[in-house]
C-alpha positions in Angstrom: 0.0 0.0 0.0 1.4 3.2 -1.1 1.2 6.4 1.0 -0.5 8.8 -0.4 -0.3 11.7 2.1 0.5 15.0 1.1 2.0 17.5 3.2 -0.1 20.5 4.3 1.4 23.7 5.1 -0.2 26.5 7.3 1.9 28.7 5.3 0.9 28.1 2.2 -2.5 28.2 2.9 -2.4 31.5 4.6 -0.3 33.1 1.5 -3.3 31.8 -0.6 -6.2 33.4 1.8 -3.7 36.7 1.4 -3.8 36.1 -2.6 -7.7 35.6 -2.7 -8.0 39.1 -0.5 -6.1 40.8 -2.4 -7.5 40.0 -5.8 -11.1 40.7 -4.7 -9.5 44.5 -3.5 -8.1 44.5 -6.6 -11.3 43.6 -8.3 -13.7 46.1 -6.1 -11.1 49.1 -6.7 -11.4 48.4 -10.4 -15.2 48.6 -10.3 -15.4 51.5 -9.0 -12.9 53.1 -11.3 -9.4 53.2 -9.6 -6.0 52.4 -10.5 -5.9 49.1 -8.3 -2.3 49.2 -8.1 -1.6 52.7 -7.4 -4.4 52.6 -4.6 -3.0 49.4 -3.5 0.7 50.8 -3.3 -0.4 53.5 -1.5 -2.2 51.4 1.3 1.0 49.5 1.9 3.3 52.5 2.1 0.9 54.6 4.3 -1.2 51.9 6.0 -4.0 54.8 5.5 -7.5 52.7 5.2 -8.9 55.4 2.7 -7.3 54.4 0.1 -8.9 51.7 -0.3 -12.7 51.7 -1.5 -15.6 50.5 1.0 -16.8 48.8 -2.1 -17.6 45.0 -1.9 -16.5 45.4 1.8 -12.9 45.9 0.2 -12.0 48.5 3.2 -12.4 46.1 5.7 -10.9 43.1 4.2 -7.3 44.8 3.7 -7.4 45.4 7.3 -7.3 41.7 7.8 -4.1 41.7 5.8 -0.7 42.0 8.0 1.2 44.5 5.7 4.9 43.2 6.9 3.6 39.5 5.5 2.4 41.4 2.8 5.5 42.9 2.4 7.8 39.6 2.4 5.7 37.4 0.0 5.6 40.4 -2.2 9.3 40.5 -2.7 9.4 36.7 -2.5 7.1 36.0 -5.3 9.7 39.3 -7.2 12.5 37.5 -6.6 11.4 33.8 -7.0 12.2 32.8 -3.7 10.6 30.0 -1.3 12.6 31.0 1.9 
């Protein structure tokens, strides 16, 4: 009998909630006519709320977001690094 388990990470899982979060702020900022990334950007360097819309409850879900976490799988995913 072969084992057939596959490792689960906590990690990884959590990087993937933060990925899912951020694409639906993405999304909402493009509804209502933003530059998602500018808006985004601006968030991380000023951790000021308002720039993000209330749209789609978009306000509330980047406060969920630890921007230092943010901040390291950003450059990570940059770079190409797993560590």
């Amino acid at each position: 009998m072969t084992d057939k388990t596959i490792p689960f990470s906590l990690r990884d899982e959590h990087e993937t909630e933060m990925r899912r979060t951020m694409v639906a702020i993405y999304e909402a900022l493009q509804e209502k006519g933003y530059n998602p990334i500018s808006q985004l950007v601006g968030y991380i360097l000023s951790e000021d709320p308002t720039y993000i819309t209330t749209h789609n409850n978009a306000r509330s879900l980047v406060r969920r977001i630890d921007r230092d976490e943010l901040l390291q799988v950003l450059v990570k995913e940059y770079l190409g690094v797993d560590n």
